[in-house]
N, C-alpha and C positions, 0 to 999 in steps of 0.2 A: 323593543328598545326601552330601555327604565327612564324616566323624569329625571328631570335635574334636581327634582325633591329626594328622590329613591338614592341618586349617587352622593349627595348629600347625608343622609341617613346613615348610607353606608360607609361613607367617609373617603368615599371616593371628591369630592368635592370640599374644602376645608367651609365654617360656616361659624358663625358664631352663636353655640347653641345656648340657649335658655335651660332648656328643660328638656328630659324625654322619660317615657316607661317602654314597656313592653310592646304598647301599642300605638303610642302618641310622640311626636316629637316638635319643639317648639325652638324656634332660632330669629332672630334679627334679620328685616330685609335690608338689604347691601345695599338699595336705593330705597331707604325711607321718604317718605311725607313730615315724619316728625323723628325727634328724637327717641325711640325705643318701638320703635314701628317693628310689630313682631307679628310670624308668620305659626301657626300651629295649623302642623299637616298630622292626619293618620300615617303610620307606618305601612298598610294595607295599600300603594297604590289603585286609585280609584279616580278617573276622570271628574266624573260629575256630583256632585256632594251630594246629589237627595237619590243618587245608584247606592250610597251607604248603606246596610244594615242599620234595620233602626236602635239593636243595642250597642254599636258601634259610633253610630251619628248620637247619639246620647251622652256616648263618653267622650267623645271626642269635643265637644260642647262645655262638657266638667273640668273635662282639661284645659279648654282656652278657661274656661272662669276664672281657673286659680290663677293661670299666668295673668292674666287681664288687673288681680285683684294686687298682683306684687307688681306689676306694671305703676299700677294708681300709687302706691306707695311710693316709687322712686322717681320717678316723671311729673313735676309740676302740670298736672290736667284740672279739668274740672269732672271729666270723664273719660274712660277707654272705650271709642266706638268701634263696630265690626263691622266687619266689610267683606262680602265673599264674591269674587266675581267669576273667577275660574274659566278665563282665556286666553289669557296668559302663558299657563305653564297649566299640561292635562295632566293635574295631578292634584286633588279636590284640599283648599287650604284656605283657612280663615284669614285675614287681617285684623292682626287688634293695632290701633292708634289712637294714643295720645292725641284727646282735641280739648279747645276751648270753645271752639265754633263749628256749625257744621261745615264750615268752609274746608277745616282743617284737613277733610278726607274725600279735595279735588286732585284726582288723581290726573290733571293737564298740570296741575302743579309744579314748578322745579322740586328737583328731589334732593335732597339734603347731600351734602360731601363730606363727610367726616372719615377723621382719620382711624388708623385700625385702633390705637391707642384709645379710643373714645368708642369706635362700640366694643373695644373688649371690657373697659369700664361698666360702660352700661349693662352688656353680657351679663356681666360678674355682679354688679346690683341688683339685678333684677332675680337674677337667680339665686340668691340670699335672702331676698325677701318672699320667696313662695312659702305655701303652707302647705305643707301635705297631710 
């Protein structure tokens, strides 16, 4: 049975995508911590992130970079931290968010409610400012 990452990819789930290639795809979590709270999964479902190939687990790390680095751009932070916890949802994916404090990335936290108008904004900002 595929992930809800994998029906997503496939577009079997609608999502608000960032970014993708060939082997990486990056989309906004539906329940953020912050505003642009972004999720970059391999295309490759794979449970556990360090079950990766390590030139896979490589790229996939270059990929969150660049999102992370157009993140910082459009997201008032002081920095984008990473967060991998993967029990969630077995299907191996990074968090990047926007913090000012390390507080910023308690996940007993309330989760932010915004409207779809607002993360398709953001969607659309963030992925304007990558760099390829």
């Amino acid at each position: 049975m595929s992930s809800i990452f994998t029906k997503i990819i496939n577009g079997e789930i609608p999502s608000y995508k960032i970014a993708e290639n060939d082997h990486y795809f990056a989309f906004l979590d539906i329940s953020p911590l912050a505003k642009g709270h972004t999720l970059v999964i391999p295309k490759k479902e794979t449970d556990y992130i360090f079950d990766i190939e390590d030139a896979e687990y490589k790229n996939l790390f270059l990929f969150a970079k660049k999102i992370a680095k157009a993140i910082e751009k459009v997201i008032p932070c002081q920095k984008v931290g990473l967060c991998i916890i993967g029990l969630e949802v077995r299907h191996a994916h990074i968090h990047l968010i926007p913090i000012n404090t390390i507080y910023d990335m308690d996940f007993k936290q309330p989760k932010l409610k915004l409207l779809t108008e607002e993360f398709e904004l953001i969607a659309e900002k963030i992925s304007k400012a990558i760099e390829l």
